[in-house]
N, C-alpha and C positions, 0 to 999 in steps of 0.2 A: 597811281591809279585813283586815290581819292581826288587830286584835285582835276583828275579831269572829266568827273562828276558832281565837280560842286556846283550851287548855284549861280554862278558868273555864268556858268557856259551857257545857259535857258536863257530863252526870250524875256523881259524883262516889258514891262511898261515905259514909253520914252521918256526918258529922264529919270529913271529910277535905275536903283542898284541895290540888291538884296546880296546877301553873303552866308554861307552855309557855318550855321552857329558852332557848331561841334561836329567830329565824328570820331570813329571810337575804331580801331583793328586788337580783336584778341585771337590769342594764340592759346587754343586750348592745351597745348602740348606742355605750354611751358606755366600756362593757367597766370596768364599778366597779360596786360590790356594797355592800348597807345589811344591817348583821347588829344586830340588834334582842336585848335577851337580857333575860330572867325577866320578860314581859310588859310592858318600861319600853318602850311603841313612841311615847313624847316626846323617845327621845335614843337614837339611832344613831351603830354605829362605820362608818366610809367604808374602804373596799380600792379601791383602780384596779388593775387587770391590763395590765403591760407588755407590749409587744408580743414580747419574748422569753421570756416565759411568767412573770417576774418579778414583784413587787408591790408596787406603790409606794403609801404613804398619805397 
């Protein structure tokens, strides 16, 4: 899903090529977070959100 909303798919100026920097899917349920960066969505970084607002990976 994310990549086929990234900025590759929009019209571009000719000869240019933009790339969507990060993007981020969390899952409230499980309260951790997938940050995806420069369109590589084959390999994600994990964050977990401790319950005192802290963040464990």
């Amino acid at each position: 899903m994310l990549e086929s909303v990234a900025q590759k798919n929009y019209p571009q100026a000719e000869g240019s090529y933009e790339k969507t920097m990060w993007s981020i899917v969390y899952c409230p349920e499980t309260r951790c977070a997938d940050f995806y960066f420069v369109e590589n969505y084959e390999h994600s970084y994990g964050l977990m959100l401790q319950e005192k607002g802290s963040f464990l990976k």
